[in-house]
C-alpha positions in Angstrom: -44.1 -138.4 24.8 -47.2 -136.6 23.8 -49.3 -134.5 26.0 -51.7 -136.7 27.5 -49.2 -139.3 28.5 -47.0 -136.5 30.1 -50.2 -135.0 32.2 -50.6 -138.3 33.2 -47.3 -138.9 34.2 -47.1 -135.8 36.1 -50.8 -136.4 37.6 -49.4 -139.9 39.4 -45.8 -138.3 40.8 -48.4 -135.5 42.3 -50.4 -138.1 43.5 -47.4 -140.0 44.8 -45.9 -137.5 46.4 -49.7 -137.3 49.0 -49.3 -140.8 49.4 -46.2 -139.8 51.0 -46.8 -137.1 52.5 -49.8 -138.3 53.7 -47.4 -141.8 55.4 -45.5 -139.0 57.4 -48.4 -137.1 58.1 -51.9 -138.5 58.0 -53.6 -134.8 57.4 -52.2 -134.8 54.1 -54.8 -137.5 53.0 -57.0 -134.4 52.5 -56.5 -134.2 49.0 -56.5 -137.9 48.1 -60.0 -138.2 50.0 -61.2 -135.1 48.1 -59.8 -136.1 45.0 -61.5 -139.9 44.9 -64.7 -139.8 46.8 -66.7 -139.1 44.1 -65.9 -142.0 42.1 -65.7 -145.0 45.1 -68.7 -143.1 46.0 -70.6 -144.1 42.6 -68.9 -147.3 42.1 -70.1 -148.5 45.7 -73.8 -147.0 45.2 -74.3 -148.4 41.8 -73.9 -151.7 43.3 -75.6 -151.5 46.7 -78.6 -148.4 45.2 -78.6 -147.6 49.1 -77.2 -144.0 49.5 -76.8 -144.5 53.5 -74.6 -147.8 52.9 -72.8 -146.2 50.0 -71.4 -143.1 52.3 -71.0 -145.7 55.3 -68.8 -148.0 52.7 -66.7 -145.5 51.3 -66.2 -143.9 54.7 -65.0 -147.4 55.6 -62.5 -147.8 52.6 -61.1 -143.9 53.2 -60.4 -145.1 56.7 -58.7 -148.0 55.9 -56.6 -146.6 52.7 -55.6 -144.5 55.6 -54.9 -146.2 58.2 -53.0 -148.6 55.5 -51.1 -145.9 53.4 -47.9 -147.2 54.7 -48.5 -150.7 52.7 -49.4 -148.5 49.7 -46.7 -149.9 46.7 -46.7 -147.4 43.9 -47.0 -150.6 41.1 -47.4 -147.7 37.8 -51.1 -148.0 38.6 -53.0 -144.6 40.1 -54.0 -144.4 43.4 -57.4 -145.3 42.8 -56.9 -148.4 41.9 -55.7 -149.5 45.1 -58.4 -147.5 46.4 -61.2 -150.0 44.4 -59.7 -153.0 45.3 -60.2 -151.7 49.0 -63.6 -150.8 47.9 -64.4 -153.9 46.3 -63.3 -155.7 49.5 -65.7 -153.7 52.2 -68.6 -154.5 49.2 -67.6 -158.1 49.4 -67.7 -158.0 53.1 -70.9 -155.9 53.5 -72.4 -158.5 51.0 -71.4 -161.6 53.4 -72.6 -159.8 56.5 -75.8 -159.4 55.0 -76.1 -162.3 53.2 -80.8 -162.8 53.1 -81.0 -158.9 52.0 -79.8 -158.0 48.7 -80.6 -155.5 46.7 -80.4 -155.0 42.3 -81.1 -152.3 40.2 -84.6 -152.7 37.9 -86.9 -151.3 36.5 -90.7 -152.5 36.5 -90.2 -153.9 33.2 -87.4 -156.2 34.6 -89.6 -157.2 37.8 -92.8 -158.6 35.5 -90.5 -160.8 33.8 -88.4 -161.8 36.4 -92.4 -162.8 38.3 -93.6 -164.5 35.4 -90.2 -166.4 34.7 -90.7 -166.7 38.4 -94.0 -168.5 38.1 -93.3 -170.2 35.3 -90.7 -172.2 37.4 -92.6 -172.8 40.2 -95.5 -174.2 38.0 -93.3 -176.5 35.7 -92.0 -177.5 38.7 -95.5 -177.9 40.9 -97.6 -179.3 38.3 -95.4 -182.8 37.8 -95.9 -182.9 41.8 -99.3 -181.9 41.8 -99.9 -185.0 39.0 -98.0 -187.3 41.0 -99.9 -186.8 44.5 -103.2 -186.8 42.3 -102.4 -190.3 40.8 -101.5 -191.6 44.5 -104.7 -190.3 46.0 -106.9 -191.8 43.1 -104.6 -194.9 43.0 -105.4 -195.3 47.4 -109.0 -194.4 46.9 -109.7 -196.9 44.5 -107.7 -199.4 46.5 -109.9 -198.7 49.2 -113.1 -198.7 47.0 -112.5 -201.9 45.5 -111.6 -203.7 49.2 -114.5 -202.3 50.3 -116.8 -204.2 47.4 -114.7 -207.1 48.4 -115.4 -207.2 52.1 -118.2 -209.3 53.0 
C-alpha cells in the first residue's frame, strides 16, 4: 500500500469514527461541519452565484446530514459524498420552488450572443407570420376593392 492510499485510508476511519461519534452525540458533528463546508459551500454557489442562497443551502444540508447521521452507511465512499448527494437534493428542491427565477453564470460576451441568437429566433420565427397576415390583409382588401367596382 503506498502512502497516499494509506493517508487515505486512515483519513476515512477518522472520518468514520465522527460519523459515530457524532450518531451518539450530535456535538461531535463539529468537525465534519468544519471539515466540508467549504467545499458544499462552493459547489452550491457555483450553481446558484447567490451568496445569501448558497450559506442558507448548505445550512440546510448540514442540518439534515445531521439530523440524518444515523442513516449514514459507510459504502467505501468519504463522507462528502453523501454530503453532495444531500446537497444536490436541497439544489434540486430550491430550483423547483423557484421555478420563473433562475440564475447562470456569464459574462457579457455570453449575453450579446445569447440576445442576438435571441433575436434571430424571434425574427425567423415573426417574419413568416408577419408575411402571412400581410398576404391575408392585401388578399381581403382587394376582395373588398374589387366588390366594390362590382356594386352597382
Amino acid at each position: 500500500m503506498n502512502a497516499s492510499a494509506l493517508f487515505e485510508s486512515n483519513e476515512m476511519a477518522f472520518e468514520n469514527d465522527l460519523i459515530r461519534a457524532s450518531i451518539s452525540n450530535p456535538e461531535n458533528f463539529g468537525p465534519l461541519y468544519e471539515k466540508h463546508y467549504k467545499s458544499i459551500f462552493r459547489f452550491l454557489y457555483q450553481r446558484l452565484n447567490q451568496k445569501d442562497e448558497a450559506h442558507d443551502l448548505t445550512a440546510e444540508v448540514f442540518i439534515k446530514a445531521l439530523l440524518n447521521i444515523g442513516k449514514y452507511e459507510f459504502r467505501g465512499k468519504p463522507f462528502i459524498s453523501w454530503l453532495y448527494r444531500i446537497a444536490y437534493n436541497e439544489l434540486m428542491q430550491f430550483f423547483r420552488q423557484k421555478k420563473n427565477h433562475r440564475t447562470i453564470n456569464a459574462d457579457i460576451q455570453d449575453l450579446r450572443f445569447i440576445q442576438e441568437e435571441a433575436d434571430i429566433v424571434y425574427f425567423e420565427e415573426f417574419i413568416p407570420q408577419l408575411k402571412d397576415k400581410l398576404k391575408q390583409s392585401l388578399d381581403l382588401r382587394s376582395e373588398e376593392h374589387t366588390s366594390e367596382l362590382q356594386s352597382p
